[in-house]
Backbone as numpy.savetxt, mean C-alpha at the origin, in Angstrom:
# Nx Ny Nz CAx CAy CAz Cx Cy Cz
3.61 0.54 -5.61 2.47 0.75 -6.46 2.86 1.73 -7.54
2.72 1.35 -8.81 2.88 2.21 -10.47 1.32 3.44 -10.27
1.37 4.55 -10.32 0.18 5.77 -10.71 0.51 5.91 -11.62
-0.52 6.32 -12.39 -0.26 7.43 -13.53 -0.37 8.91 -13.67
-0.30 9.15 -11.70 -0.32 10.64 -11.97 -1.93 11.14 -11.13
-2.81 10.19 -11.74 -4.38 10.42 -10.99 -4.48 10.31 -9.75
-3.81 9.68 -9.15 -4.20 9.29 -7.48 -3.45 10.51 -6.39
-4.26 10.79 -5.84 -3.50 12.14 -5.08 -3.51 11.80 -3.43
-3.94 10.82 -2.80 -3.62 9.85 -1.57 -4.63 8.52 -1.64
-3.48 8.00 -1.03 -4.14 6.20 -0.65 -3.54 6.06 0.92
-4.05 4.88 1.14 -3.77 4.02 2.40 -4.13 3.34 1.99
-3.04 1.99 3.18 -2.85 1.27 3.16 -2.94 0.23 4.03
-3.60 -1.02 4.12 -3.81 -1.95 5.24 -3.66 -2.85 4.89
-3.06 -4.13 5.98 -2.61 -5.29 6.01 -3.31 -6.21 6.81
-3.48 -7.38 6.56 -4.73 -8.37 7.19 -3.91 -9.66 7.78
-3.79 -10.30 8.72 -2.92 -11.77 8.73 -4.30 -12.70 8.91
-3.43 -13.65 9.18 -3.99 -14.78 8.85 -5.43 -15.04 9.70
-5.36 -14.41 11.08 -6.74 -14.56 11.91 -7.13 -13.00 12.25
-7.36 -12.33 10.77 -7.89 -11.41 10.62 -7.83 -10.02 11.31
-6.53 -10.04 12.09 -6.28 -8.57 12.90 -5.49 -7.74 11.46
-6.16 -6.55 11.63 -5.96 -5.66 10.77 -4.29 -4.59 11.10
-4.02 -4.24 10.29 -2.45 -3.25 10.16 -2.70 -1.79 9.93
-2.74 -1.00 10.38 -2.65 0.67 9.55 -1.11 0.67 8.89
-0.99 0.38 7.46 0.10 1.12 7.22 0.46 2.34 6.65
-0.69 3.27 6.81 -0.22 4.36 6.58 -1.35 4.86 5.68
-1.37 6.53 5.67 -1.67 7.07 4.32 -0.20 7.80 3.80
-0.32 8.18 2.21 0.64 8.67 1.39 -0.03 9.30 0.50
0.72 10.41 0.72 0.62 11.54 -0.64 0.98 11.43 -1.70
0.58 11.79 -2.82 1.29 11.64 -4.11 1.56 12.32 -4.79
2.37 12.72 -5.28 1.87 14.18 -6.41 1.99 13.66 -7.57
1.59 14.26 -8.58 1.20 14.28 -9.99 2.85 13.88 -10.64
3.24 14.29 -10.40 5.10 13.51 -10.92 5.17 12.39 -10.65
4.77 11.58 -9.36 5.32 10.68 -8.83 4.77 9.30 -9.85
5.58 8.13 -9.59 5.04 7.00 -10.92 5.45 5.78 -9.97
5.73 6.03 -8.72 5.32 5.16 -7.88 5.36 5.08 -6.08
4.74 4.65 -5.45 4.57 4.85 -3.89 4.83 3.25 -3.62
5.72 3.64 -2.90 6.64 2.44 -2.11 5.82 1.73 -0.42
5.37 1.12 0.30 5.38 0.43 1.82 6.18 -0.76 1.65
6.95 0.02 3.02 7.52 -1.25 3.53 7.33 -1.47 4.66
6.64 -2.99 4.69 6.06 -3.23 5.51 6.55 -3.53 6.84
8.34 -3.95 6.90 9.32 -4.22 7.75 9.01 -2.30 8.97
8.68 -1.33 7.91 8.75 0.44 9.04 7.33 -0.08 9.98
6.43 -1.33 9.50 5.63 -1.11 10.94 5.61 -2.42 11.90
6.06 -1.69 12.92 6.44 -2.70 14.17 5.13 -2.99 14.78
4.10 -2.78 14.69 2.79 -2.86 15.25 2.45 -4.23 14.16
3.75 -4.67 13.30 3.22 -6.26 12.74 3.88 -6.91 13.25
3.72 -8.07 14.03 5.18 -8.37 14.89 5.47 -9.84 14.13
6.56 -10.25 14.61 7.45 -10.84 13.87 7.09 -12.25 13.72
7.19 -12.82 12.40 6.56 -14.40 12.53 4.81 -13.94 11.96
4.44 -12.79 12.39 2.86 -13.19 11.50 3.07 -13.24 9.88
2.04 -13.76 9.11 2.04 -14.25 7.79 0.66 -13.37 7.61
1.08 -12.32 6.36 -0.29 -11.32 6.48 -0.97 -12.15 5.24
-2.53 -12.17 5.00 -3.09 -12.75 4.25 -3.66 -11.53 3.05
-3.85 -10.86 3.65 -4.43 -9.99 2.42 -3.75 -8.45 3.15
-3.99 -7.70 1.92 -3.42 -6.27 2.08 -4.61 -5.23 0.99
-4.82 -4.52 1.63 -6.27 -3.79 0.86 -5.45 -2.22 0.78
-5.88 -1.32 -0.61 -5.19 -0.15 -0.88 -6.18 0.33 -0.91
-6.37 1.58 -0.38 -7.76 2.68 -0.48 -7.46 4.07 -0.85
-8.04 3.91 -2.21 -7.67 5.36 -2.93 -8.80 6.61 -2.89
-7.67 7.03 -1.73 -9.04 8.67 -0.82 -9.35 9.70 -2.53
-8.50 9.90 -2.82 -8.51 10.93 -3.72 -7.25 11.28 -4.99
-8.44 11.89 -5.48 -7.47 11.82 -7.01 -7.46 13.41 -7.46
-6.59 13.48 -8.38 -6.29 14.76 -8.72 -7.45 14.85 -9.74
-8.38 14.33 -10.57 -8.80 14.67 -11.55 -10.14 13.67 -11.74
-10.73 13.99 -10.84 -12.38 13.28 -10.81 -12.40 11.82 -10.02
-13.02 10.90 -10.48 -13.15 9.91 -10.18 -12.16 8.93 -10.30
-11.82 7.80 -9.63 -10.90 6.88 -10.34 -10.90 5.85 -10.58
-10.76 5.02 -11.66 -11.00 4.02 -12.30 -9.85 2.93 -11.29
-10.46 1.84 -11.69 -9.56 0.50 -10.64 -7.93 0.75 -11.40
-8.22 0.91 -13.30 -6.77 0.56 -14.23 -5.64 1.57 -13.74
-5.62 2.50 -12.98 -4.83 3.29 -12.79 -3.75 3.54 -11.50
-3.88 2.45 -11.32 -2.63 2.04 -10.84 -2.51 -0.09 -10.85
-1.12 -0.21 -10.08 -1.12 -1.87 -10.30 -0.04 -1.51 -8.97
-0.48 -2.52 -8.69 0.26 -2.91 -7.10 1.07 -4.36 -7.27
2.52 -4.27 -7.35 3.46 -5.38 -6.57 3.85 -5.75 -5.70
3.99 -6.99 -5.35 4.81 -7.25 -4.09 5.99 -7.93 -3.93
7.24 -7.72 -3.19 8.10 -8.46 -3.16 8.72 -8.99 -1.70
9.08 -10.42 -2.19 8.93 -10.73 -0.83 11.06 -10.46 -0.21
11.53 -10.20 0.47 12.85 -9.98 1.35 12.66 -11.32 2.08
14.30 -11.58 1.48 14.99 -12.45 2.66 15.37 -11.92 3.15
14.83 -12.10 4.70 15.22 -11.87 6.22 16.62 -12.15 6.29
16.89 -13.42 6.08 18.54 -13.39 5.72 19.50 -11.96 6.10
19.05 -11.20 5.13 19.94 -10.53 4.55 19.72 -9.02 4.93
């Protein structure tokens, strides 16, 4: 995930396909940082072979009031297992 500095913690959750939910975590941010990394392979509580359907980001708090949706953008990339 890209910040611009505003977001001062999020969490993170993962959904599969028949709706059992993931904790992946909360993360701190500080005001330097310009991006917060999950990888989703550090939680073993997703086990292997599920196909997650949705993934929801929840932004607890910000350094500087309220926060607008534009301030950050979330990617995903997918790993070959392969490798």
């Amino acid at each position: 995930m890209y910040t611009n500095g505003k977001i001062k913690v999020l969490r993170a959750k993962a959904y599969d396909e028949g709706g059992n939910e993931y904790d992946l975590g909360e993360k701190e941010v500080i005001s330097t940082d310009k991006s917060v990394t999950y990888h989703l392979s550090e939680y073993t509580q997703i086990p292997d072979g599920k196909k997650l359907a949705k993934v929801k980001i929840i932004f607890e708090e910000s350094h500087s009031g309220p926060l607008m949706l534009s301030v950050s953008e979330v990617q995903f990339w997918e790993r070959n297992v392969a490798n």
